[in-house]
C-alpha positions as CSV (number, residue, x, y, z in Angstrom):
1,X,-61.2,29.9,-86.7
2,X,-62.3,33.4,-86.9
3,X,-59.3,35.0,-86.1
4,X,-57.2,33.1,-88.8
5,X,-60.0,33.9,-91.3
6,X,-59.3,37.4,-90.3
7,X,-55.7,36.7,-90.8
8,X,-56.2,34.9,-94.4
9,X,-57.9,39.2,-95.1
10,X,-55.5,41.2,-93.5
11,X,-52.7,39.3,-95.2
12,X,-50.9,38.5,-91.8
13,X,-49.1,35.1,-92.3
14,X,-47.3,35.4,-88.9
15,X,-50.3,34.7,-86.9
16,X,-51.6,31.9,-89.3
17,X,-48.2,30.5,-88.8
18,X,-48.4,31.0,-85.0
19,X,-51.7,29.3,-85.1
20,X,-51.0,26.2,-86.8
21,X,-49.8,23.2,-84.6
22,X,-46.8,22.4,-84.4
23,X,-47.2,18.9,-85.5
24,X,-48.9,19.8,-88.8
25,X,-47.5,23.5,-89.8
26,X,-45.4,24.1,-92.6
27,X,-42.1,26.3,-92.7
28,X,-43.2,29.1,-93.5
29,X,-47.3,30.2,-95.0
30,X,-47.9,31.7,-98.5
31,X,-51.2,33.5,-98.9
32,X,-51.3,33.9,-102.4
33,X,-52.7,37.2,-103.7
34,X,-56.7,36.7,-103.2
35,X,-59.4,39.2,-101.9
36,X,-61.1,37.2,-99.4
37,X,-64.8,38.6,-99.4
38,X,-66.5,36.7,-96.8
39,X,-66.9,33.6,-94.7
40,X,-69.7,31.2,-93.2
41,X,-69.3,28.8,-90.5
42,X,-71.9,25.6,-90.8
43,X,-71.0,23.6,-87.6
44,X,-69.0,24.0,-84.8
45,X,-67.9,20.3,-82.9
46,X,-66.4,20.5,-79.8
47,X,-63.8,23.2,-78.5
48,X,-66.0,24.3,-75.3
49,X,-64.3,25.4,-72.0
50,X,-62.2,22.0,-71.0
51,X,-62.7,20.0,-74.2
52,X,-58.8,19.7,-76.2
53,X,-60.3,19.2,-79.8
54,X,-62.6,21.2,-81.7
55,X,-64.1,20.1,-85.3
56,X,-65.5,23.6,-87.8
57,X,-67.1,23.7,-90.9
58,X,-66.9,26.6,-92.9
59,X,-67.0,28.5,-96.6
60,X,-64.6,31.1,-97.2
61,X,-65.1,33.2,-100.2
62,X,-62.2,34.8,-102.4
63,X,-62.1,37.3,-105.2
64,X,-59.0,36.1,-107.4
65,X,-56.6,38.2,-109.1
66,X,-58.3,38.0,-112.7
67,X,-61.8,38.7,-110.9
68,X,-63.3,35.4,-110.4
69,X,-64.7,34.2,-107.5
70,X,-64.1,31.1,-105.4
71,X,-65.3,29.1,-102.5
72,X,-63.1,27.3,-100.1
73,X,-65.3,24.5,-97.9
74,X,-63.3,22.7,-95.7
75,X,-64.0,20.9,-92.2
76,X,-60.7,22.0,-89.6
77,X,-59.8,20.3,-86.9
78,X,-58.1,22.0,-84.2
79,X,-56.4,20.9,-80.7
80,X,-55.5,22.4,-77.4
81,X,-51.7,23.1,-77.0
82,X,-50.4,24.8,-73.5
83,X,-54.0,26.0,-73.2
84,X,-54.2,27.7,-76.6
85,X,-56.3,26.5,-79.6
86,X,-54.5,25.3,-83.1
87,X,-55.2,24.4,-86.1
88,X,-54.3,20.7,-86.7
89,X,-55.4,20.1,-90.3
90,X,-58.5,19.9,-92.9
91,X,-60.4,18.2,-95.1
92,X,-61.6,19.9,-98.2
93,X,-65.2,19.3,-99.1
């Protein structure tokens, strides 16, 4: 979760591609042209050593082009693939 956070601020779209199961991903990722300022993790299910599916809960902050500021919450599910973790899907809260 952390790492494609980081992605979402660095403006790298191959690894949230890379990241993104299979099943779910799109062709290709847009990120749009916000700041992200910030994020906050609420819950963590699953994803220990030897589970395969892993529930977070987070707020993501942005900075938009014309200045104003927005707040993503969404709960992501992600899934072990050939021993990596994935991100499956989300719900928006």
């Amino acid at each position: 979760m952390r790492s494609r956070y980081s992605a979402f601020a660095r403006g790298d779209s191959e690894h949230l591609w890379r990241t993104w199961h299979p099943r779910t991903r799109p062709a290709s990722v847009d990120l749009g042209d916000a700041e992200w300022t910030g994020l906050e993790v609420h819950e963590v299910v699953g994803g220990r050593p030897g589970q395969t599916e892993g529930v977070v809960e987070f707020t993501a902050r942005s900075r938009q082009p014309d200045g104003s500021c927005e707040a993503l919450r969404e709960r992501s599910r992600f899934a072990v693939r050939a021993g990596r973790w994935f991100y499956v899907d989300g719900e928006q809260r």
